[in-house]
Phi, psi and omega in degrees: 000136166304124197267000181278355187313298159098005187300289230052232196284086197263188186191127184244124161278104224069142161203087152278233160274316196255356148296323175290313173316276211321305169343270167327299185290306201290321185271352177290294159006297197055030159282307174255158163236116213306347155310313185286013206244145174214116161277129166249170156167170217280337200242164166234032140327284228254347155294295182296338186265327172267005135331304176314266229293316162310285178123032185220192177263147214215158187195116163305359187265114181292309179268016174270299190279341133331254181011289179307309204271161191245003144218155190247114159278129143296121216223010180289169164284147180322307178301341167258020182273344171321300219265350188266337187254356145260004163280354196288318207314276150356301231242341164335102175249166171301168196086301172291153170236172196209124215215097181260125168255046156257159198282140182038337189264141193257154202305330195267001131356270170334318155313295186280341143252047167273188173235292173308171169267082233217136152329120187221100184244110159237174195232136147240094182282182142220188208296001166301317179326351191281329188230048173059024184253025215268156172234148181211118167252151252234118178184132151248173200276204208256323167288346175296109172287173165279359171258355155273329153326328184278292162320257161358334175271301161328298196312318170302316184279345163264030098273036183140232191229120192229147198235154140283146187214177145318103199285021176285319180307330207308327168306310189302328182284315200306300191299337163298281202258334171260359155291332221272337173305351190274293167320332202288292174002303197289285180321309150304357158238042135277311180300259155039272162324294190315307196284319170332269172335338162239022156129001201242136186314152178309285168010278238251315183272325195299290190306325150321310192278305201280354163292305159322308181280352158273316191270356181272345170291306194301341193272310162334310179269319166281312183286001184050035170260148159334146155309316188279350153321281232266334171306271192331339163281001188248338216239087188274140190313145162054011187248185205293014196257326191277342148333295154314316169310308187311294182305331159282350156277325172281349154323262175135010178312321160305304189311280155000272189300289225296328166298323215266323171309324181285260205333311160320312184289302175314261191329348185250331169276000167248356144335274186241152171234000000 
């Protein structure tokens, strides 16, 4: 592990699908290490196969492994973070960090049922992180310094790209970004289809459309132009591409994506209350 991270002991409280991603990556990584790790999760299935698969140690006891550790990820559903934070609560010292991916609950949610002044950063990743593709934002709670924000951002950036934002954004990020590989999903095996329908073996159009949709992202982001810059460079008088264009506007494709992040963004500020 990169020693300015500075994590010490950690301990993912849940480990689930998307605690198990981080996981999995930060040691695929070699940012944490399997000494340092301590896991829960409810059952003692599901302890013994990511005990197995991982290589660390696991426990149903929530507060045996907080107790050890000096940061804790949340890694619960959202709908159980009340009852996993009175269970935390008792063994939570000054010192520690509490590091939250859930979805709508907000750091000071969190905050008022700690006891202690306890450290609070939360992330919103999504599930690209497993293969260093992750996009993740970033905001702390009222006790959280700027060098553990910082710490916490690295740790996110070695799986892709993490911004600290404002935590007012979190619903919006939740709906974007950590929803939107799923809308991506839809769109490549749309595209997909489409090269089917005009002939092309399934294979051979799958890897087409999802290439195409890495390199019209990677031109974004490394060349810092509008999207609709780089649509229009592509896009030549009278030739087949402004047709296609033709055709998702009368679709309705913009119109489309842009509800479906809002709705995703509603729905994601309605998880806890």
């Amino acid at each position: 592990m990169e020693p300015e991270l500075e994590l010490g002991r950690l301990a993912v409280v849940g480990a689930g699908k998307m605690g198990t991603t981080l996981l999995r990556a930060w040691l695929g990584a070699g940012v944490v290490r399997p000494a340092q790790v301590i896991a829960t999760a409810r059952h003692q299935a599901r302890i013994e196969q990511v005990a197995r698969e991982l290589g660390i140690e696991a426990t149903l006891d929530n507060r045996q492994a907080v107790a050890s550790a000096d940061t804790i990820l949340l890694g619960v559903k959202p709908q159980g973070a009340a009852e996993v934070l009175a269970e935390l609560a008792p063994v939570l010292r000054p010192g520690q960090m509490v590091i939250s991916i859930l979805a709508s609950v907000s750091t000071g949610y969190i905050e008022e049922r700690l006891p202690a002044p306890v450290a609070v950063v939360r992330v919103m990743p999504n599930t690209p992180s497993l293969i260093g593709a992750g996009m993740s934002g970033v905001c702390g709670g009222r006790h959280a310094r700027e060098g553990q924000l910082a710490v916490v951002k690295r740790l996110f950036e070695s799986l892709g790209r993490a911004m600290v934002l404002d935590e007012k954004y979190f619903d919006a990020v939740t709906g974007l970004s950590a929803s939107g590989p799923a809308f991506v999903y839809i769109i490549i095996e749309s595209l997909a289809e489409g090269g089917v329908k005009a002939g092309l073996p399934r294979a051979i159009a799958t890897e087409l459309a999802a290439q195409t949709c890495l390199g019209a992202a990677r031109m974004v982001i490394e060349t810092g132009d509008h999207p609709a810059v780089l649509k229009d460079a592509v896009t030549t008088p009278a030739g087949c591409t402004i047709d296609g264009i033709l055709k998702l506007e009368e679709g309705g494709l913009r119109v489309t994506l842009i509800k479906t992040v809002v709705e995703a963004t509603r729905r994601a500020g309605e998880l806890v209350q």
